[in-house]
Residue, then its C-alpha position, 0 to 999 in steps of 0.5 A: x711651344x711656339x711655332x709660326x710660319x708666315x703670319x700664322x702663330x700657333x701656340x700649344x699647351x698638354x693638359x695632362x693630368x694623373x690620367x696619363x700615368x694610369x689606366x686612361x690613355x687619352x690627354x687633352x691638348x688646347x692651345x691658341x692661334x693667331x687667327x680665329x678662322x684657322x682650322x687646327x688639326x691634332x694629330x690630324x684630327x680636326x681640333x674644335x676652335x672658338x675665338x683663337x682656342x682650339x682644343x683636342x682629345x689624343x688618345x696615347x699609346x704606350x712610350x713616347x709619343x709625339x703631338x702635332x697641332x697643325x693651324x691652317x688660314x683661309x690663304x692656306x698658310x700652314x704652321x706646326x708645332x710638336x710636343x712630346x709626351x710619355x705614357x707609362x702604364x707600368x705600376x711602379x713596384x715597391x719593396x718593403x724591408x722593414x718591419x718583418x712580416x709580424x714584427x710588433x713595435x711599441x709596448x703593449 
């Protein structure tokens, strides 16, 4: 996702792994930014930055969920971008029909 306001871009990707569907409720988001002395914060928590890339650990909580990264210049141009992510912790639920409890194929 893109955003830009002024000459400041930024631009933001979720690392999200298995993890977010299971017991560890935190993801990682990194992206870039056009200027290498921005600061960027997620979620407004500072987001480290080395050489236009910044990065951050968001804990989630469960259901919808909406990230923003914020990148500020020295002049104090401001840009946002949001994303937005699911977290389901719910185990999926499985039914098995066939065979019946004991139910033995094949010839022995």
């Amino acid at each position: 996702m893109k955003g830009g306001a002024g000459m400041l871009a930024v631009v933001i990707w979720l690392m999200a792994s298995a993890a977010v569907f299971a017991s560890n409720r935190t993801i990682t988001v990194t992206g870039t930014v056009d200027d290498a002395q921005a600061t960027v914060t997620v979620n407004q928590t500072p987001a480290t930055v080395a050489e236009g890339t910044f990065s951050a650990n968001v804990m989630l909580t469960e259901g919808l969920n909406t990230i923003t990264a914020t990148a500020t210049d020295k002049a104090g141009n401001r840009t946002s971008v949001s994303a937005q992510v699911t977290l389901d912790l719910a185990p999926p639920v499985i039914t098995i029909t066939a065979p019946r409890d004991g139910q033995v194929f094949g010839a022995q």
